[in-house]
N, C-alpha and C positions, 0 to 999 in steps of 0.2 A: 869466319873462315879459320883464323888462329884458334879459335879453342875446338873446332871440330881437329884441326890436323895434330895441337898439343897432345887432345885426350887417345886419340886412337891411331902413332905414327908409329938400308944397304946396298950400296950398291954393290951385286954378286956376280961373281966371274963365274961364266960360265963353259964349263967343261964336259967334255965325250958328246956321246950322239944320243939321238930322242928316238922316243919310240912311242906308239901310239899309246892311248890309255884311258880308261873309264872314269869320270870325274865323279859319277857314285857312287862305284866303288871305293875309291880314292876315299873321298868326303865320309861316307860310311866307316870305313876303317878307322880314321882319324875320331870320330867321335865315342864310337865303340872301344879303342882303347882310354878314353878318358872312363869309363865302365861310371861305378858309383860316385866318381870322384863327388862332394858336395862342394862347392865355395856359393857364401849367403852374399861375403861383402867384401872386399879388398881396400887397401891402403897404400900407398904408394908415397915415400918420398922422392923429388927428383930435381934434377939441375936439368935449365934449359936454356939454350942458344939461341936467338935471331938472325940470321943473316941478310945481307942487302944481296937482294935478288940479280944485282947488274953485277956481281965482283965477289961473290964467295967471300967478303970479309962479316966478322962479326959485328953488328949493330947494336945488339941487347943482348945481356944475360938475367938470369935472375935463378928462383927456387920456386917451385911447386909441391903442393900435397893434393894428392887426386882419395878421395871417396867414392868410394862405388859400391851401393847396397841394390843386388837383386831383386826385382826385376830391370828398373830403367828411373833408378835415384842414383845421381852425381852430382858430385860437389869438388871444384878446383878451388883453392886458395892459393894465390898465385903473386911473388913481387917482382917485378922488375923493373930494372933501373930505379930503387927507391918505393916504386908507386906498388901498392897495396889491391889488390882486387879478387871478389870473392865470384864467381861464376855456380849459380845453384838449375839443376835441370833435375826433371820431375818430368818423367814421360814426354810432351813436347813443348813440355813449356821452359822459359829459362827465365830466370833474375840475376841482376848483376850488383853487387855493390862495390862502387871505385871507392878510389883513395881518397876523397872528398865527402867521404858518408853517402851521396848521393845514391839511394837503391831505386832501380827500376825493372819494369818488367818488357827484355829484348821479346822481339818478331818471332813467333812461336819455329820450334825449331826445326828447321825439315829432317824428315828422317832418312832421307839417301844420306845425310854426313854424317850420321850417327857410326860409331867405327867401333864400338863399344864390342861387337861380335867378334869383330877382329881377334882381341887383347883375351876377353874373356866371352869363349864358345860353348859356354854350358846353359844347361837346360834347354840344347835345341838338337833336333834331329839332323841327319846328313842332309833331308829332303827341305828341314827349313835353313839351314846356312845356304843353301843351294839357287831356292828363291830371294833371299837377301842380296846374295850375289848377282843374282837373274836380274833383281828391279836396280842393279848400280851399271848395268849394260853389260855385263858377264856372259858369254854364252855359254850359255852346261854343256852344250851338246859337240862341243870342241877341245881336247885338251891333248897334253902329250906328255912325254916324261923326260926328265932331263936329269940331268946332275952336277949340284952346288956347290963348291966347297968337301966335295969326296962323298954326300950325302945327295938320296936319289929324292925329288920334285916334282911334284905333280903342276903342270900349267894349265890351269884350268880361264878356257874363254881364249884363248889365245894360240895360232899355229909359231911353231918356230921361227924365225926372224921377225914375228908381230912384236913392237916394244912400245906402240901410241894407243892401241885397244885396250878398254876395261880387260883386268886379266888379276886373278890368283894365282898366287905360287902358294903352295900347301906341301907342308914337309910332314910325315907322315904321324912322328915323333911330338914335333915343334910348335904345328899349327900351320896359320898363316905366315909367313917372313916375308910374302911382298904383295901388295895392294895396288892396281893402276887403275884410276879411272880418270874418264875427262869430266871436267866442271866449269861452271860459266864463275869466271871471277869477275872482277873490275876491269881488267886491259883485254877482255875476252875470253873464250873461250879454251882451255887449258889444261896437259895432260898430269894428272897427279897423282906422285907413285910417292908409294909408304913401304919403310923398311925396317924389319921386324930383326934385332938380332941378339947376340953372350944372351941366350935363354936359359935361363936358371928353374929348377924344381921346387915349384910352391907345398903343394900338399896330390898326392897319387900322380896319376898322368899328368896332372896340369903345371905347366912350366909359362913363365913370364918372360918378355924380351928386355932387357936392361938398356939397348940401345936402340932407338928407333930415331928415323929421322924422314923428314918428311922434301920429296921435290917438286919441283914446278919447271916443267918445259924442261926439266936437266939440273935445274939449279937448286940447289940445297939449299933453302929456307928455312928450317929448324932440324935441331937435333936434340934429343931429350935423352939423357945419361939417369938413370934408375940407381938410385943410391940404397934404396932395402923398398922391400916389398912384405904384408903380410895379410894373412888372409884370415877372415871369421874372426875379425873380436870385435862384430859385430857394432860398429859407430852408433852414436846417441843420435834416435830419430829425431829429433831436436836440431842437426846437422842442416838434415834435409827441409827444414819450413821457412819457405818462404817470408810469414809475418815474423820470426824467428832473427832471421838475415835484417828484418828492413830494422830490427830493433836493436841492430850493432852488434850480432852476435854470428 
C-alpha cells in the first residue's frame, strides 16, 4: 500500500458555484493540449514524510528517487529512517530488495493502485484515462465544474457535496490534482484521496506536481516534497532487471 500511495500521491478549498459538465470533453481537452508532447522516462528526486494515522504527527522521514521508463518499468530507491530499500516493477510484477541484501520477488501487483497515469498521462487517449478511471469506480457519466484556488475543475465521478465516492478532479492545464478512491486496507475498507499540487513545467504541456500527499479516512499519512524532476535522459536498462537488483545493484 505505501509504495502504491509514494509512487502516484491537497487539501483544496473550495470556491463559487458548479455547473454541469462533460467528462469527455473535459478528459479530451486535457489530453489534446498535451499535443506532441514526448516524455520516454522521468526521474524524480524527493523527500518523504510518514505520518501516524491516529495524531497527524510525523513517524518517518526519509529520500526517494523514483525511475520511470515508458511503458510501465519503475524503479523507487527509497531510505528511511536509516534502512535502505530498492522497490523494481516491470508491468505487474515487483522485487524488493531491503536493507539486509535480502531480494525477493512481492505478490504480483494489482493494477487498480497503479497511479502512474495519474503523474504521468501520456501515450493515452481521453477514452483510455476514462476507463482507467471507470475500473477504480469512477463514474464517467457524472461530473460538474467547480472552482479551486481561482482555477476552474472538472469533478469527474462525483455530484457536488459527494467527498467518500471514487472521483477525479481534473484541471484543465495541470492534469489530475485530486484522486479518491475506496480500497480495502488492513483495519477495512477505506476512502483514499491523493493530492496533486506547486505543478511545475517539464517539457511542452506536461507539468509535474511537487507536492502530493496522500489521505486515509481524512488523515494525512504521507506527504512527498519533489525536490527536481527531469525528463528523457533516458536511465540504464540495467535499472530495470530484476537478476540485476538481486546481484546488489
Amino acid at each position: 500500500m505505501l509504495g502504491a500511495l509514494i509512487v502516484v500521491l491537497l487539501t483544496l478549498g473550495v470556491v463559487g458555484g458548479v455547473v454541469a459538465a462533460d467528462s469527455r470533453a473535459a478528459v479530451d481537452a486535457f489530453v489534446g493540449r498535451l499535443g506532441t508532447v514526448n516524455v520516454t522516462s522521468l526521474v524524480v528526486d524527493q523527500t518523504l514524510t510518514l505520518y501516524d494515522p491516529g495524531g497527524r504527527q510525523a513517524k518517518s522521514s526519509g529520500e526517494q528517487r523514483l525511475y520511470l521508463k515508458l511503458p510501465r518499468r519503475q524503479r523507487i530507491e527509497q531510505t528511511v529512517d536509516g534502512q535502505r530499500e530498492i522497490r523494481l516493477s516491470v508491468d505487474n510484477r515487483v522485487w524488493v530488495r531491503r536493507a539486509d541484501g535480502r531480494t525477493y520477488e512481492a505478490p504480483p501487483q494489482d493494477q487498480r493502485r497503479d497511479r502512474t497515469h495519474l503523474l504521468v498521462p501520456l501515450r493515452r487517449s481521453g477514452a483510455d484515462l476514462l476507463a482507467e478511471w471507470s475500473a477504480l469506480g469512477v463514474r464517467r457519466d457524472v461530473s460538474y465544474e467547480t472552482q479551486v484556488g481561482g482555477r476552474a475543475v472538472t469533478v469527474i465521478g462525483a455530484k457536488p457535496g459527494e467527498r467518500s465516492v471514487p472521483q477525479v478532479w481534473l484541471d484543465a492545464e495541470r492534469g489530475v490534482v485530486r484522486f479518491v478512491s475506496r480500497e480495502k486496507l488492513p483495519a477495512g475498507e477505506s476512502v483514499v484521496d491523493l493530492t496533486f499540487s506547486e505543478h511545475r513545467p517539464l517539457a511542452g504541456g506536461f507539468v509535474f506536481p511537487y507536492r502530493q500527499e496522500a489521505f486515509v479516512d481524512g488523515k494525512l499519512i504521507v506527504l512527498v516534497v519533489v525536490r527536481s524532476a527531469a525528463v528523457n535522459t533516458n536511465p540504464d536498462d540495467a535499472l530495470f532487471d530484476p537478476d540485476v537488483l538481486k546481484r546488489g545493484r
